[in-house]
C-alpha positions in Angstrom: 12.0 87.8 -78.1 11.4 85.8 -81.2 8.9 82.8 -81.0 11.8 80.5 -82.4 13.5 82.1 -79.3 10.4 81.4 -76.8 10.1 77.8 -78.1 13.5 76.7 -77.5 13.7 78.1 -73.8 11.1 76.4 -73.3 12.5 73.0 -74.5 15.9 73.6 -72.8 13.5 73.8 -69.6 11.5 71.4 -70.1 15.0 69.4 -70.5 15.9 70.5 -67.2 13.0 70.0 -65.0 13.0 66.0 -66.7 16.9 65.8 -65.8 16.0 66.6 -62.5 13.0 64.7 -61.6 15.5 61.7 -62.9 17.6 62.6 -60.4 15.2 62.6 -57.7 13.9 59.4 -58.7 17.4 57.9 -58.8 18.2 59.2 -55.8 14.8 57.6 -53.9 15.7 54.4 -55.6 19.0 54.1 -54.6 18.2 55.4 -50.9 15.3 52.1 -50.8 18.2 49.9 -52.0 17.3 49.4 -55.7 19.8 50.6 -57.6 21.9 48.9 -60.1 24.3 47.7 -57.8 21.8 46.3 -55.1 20.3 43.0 -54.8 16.2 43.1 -54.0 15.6 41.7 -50.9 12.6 38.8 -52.1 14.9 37.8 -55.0 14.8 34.3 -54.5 18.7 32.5 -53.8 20.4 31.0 -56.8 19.2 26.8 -57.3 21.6 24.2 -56.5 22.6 23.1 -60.2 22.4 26.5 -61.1 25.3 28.3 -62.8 28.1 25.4 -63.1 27.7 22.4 -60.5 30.3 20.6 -58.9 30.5 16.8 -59.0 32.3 14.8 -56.4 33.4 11.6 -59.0 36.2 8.9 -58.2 39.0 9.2 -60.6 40.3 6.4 -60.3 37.8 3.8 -61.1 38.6 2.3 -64.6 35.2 1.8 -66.4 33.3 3.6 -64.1 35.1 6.9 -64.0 38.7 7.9 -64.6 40.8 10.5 -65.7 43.6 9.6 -67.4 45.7 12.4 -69.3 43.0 15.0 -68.7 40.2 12.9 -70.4 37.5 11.2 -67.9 35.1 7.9 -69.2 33.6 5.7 -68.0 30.0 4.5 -67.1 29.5 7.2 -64.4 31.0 9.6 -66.5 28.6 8.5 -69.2 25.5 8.4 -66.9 26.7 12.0 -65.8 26.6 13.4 -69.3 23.6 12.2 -70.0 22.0 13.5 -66.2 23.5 17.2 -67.5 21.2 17.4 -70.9 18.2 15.4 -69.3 18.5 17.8 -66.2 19.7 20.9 -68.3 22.9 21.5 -66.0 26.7 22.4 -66.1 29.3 20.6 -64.4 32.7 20.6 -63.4 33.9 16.9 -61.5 36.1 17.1 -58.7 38.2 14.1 -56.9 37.1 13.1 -53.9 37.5 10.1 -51.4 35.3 7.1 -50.2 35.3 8.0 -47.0 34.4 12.4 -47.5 31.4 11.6 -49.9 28.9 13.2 -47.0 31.4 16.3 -45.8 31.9 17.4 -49.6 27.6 17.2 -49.8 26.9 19.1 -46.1 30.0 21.5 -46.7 29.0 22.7 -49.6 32.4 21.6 -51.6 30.3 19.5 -53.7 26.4 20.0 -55.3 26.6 16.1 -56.6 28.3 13.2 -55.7 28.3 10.6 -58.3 30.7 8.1 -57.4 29.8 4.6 -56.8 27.7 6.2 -53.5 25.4 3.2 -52.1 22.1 4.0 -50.7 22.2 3.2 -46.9 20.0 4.7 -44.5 22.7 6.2 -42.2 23.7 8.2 -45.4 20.1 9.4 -45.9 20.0 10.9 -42.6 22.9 13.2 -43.7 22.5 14.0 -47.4 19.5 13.5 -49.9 20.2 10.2 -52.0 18.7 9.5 -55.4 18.6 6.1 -57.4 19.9 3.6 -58.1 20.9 4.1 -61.5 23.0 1.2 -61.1 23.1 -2.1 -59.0 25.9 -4.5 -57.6 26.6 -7.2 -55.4 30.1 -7.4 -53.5 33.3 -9.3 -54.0 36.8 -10.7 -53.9 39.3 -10.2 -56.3 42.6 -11.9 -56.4 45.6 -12.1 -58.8 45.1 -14.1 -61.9 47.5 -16.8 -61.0 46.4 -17.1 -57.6 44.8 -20.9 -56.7 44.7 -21.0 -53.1 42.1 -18.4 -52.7 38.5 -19.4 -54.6 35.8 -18.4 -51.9 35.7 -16.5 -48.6 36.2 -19.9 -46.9 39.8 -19.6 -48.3 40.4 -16.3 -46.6 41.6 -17.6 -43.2 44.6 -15.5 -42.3 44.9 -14.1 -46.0 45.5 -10.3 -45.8 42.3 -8.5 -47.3 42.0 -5.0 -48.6 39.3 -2.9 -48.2 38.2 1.1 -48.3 38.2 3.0 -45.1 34.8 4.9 -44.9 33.4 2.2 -47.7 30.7 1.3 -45.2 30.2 4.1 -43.6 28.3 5.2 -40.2 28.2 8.8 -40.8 29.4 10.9 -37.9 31.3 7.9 -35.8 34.9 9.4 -35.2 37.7 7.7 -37.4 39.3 5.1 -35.0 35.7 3.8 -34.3 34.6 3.7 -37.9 38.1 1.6 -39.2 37.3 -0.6 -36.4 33.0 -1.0 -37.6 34.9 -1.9 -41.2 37.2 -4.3 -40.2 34.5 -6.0 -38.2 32.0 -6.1 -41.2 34.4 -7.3 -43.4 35.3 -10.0 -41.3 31.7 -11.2 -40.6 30.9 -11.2 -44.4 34.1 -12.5 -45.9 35.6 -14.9 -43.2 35.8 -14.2 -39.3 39.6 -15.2 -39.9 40.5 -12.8 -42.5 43.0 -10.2 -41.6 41.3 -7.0 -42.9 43.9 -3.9 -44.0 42.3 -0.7 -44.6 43.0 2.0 -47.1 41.6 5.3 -48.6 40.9 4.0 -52.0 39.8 1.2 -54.3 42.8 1.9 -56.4 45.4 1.7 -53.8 44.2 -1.5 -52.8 43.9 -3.0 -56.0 47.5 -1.5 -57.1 48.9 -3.5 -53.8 47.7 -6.4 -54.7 48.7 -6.4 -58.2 52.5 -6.4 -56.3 53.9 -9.2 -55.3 55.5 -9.4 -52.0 52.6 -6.4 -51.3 51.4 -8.7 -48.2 48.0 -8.5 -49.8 45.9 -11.3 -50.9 42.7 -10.0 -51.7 40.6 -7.1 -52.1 36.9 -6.8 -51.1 34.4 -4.6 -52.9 31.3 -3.8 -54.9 31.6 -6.4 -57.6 31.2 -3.7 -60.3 34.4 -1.4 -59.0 36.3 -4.9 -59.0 35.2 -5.9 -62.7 36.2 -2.1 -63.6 39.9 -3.1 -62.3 39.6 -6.4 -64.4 38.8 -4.8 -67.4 41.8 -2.4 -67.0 44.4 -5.2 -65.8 44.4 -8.5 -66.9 46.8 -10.0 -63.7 43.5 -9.9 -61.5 40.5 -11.3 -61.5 37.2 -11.1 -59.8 36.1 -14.4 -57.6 32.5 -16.3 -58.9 30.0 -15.7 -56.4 28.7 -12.5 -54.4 29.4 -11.5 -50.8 26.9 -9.8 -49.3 23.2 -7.8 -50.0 22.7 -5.3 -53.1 24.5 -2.2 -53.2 22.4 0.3 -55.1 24.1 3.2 -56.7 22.9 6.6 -56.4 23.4 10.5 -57.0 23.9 12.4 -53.5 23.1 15.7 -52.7 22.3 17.9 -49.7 18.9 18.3 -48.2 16.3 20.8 -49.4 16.5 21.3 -52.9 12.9 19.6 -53.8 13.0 21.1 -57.3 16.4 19.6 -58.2 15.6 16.2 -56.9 12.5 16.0 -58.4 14.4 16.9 -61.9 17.0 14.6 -61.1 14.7 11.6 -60.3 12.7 12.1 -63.5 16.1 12.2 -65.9 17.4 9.4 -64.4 14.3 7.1 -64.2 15.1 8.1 -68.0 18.2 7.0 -68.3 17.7 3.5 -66.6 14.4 2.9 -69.3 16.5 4.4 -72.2 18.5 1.7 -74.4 21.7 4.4 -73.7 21.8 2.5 -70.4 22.4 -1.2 -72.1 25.0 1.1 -74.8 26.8 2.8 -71.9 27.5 -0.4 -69.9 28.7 -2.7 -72.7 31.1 0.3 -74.1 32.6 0.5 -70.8 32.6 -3.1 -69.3 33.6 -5.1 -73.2 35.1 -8.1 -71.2 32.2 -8.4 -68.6 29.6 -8.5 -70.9 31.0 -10.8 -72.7 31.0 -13.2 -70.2 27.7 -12.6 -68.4 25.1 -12.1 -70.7 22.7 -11.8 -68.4 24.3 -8.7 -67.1 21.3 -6.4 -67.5 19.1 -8.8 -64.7 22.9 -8.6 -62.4 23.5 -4.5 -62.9 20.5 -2.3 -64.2 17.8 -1.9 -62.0 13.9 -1.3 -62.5 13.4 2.0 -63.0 10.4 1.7 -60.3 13.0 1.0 -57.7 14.4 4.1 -58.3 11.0 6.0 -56.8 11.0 3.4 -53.8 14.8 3.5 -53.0 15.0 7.6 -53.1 15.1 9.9 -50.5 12.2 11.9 -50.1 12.0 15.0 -52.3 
């Protein structure tokens, strides 16, 4: 045999033997559950903002968020845009109502709620709450012609509107919890007020807006009510504030310390920022306007936001 001939039996073994120690390997991998098709078992689980998050957002709330035509603004939305470069996140909103803000969060339907969500301690129980990046009192709103309603004192047997699940007590079964509403609102607005309930600021506000509706008045966070006003000019939102500070904040479930932490941080941000002061005038024109001093009413500390949090 040739030496060309020697030298390239050798290489065609040499091929061989490496093909099948490959093999062998493969076949040990795969057998210990590490083969391309196999997770490792200490990889750790995909983060909660991780790939694209889903935001629970009211669509229905002119100024604060709304989609109209398949375009969404508002303030929230704003705030939410801003939260997603700050934070480094994808998102994709979805509708939900007042009263399912904690089942989207402990479900898992929803990563973030960012929809007018007040910080209450019953809620913090349930669901992580950061903020606020946003502050309001509460009020009345009426139609713009009406002169016999100017206070709650003139709310004696007028028919009220308000949101089932607006004031929530996590957990309390339905009956129980319209009942809890229709007791609060009564005690803060007037102990005579006949108190209808229903599952969204816009229904109530559209009612009203009808004459021969049977509703009067509708009772909510000032801010939701001077979103309405901005949008329709036959209401109008009652001087004077009902009731303690309602402090806006971003929900999410328990135990993702890293994301809250993130989240905190880009929103203390965004409450220092001067895109705060932009955002609000862009989207509330006519209540700026008339309050000047709507910074001290609506935008809170940013220190608050560190006191008011959950725990991360």
């Amino acid at each position: 045999m040739s030496g060309r001939a020697r030298g390239l039996k050798r290489t065609v073994w040499r091929w061989a033997a490496g093909v099948s120690v490959l093999a062998l390997l493969l076949g040990l991998a795969l057998l210990s559950g590490w083969g391309p098709d196999r997770e490792r078992d200490d990889e750790p689980p995909p983060g909660l903002l991780d790939g694209v998050a889903q935001i629970g957002v009211f669509y229905d709330h002119p100024s604060l968020f709304v989609k109209e035509s398949g375009i969404v603004s508002g303030f929230e939305n704003a705030f939410l845009q801003y939260m997603s470069k700050k934070a480094g996140f994808a998102y994709r909103p979805i509708d939900v109502v007042t009263k399912e803000r904690e089942k989207v969060l402990t479900s898992g339907s929803a990563d973030l709620v960012i929809a007018a969500y007040s910080i209450t301690s019953a809620r913090k129980k349930l669901v992580t709450q950061i903020g606020p990046y946003a502050k309001t009192r509460q009020g009345v709103m009426v139609r713009e012609d009406e002169r016999r309603i100017e206070g709650p004192k003139d709310l004696a047997g007028k028919r009220v509107c308000t949101v089932n699940g607006s004031t929530t007590a996590p957990g309390v079964p339905d009956a129980e919890q319209r009942e809890r509403i229709r007791r609060e609102a009564r005690r803060q607005l007037n102990e005579e007020a006949i108190v209808v309930l229903r599952d969204t600021n816009g229904q109530c506000v559209s009612e009203l807006r009808k004459r021969g509706s049977g509703i009067d008045a509708a009772w909510t966070d000032q801010l939701v009510l001077f979103g309405f006003a901005e949008r329709h000019r036959d209401v109008r939102v009652l001087k004077g504030t009902v009731g303690g500070w309602q402090m806006y904040a971003i929900g999410m479930p328990k135990g993702h310390p890293k994301e809250c932490a993130r989240l905190r941080s880009a929103m203390r941000a965004y409450v220092d920022s001067p895109e705060w002061r932009r955002d609000f005038q862009s989207h509330f024109p006519r209540l700026t306007r008339q309050d000047p001093a709507f910074e001290a009413h609506f935008r809170p500390a940013p220190d608050r936001i560190e006191s008011n949090s959950s725990p991360c």
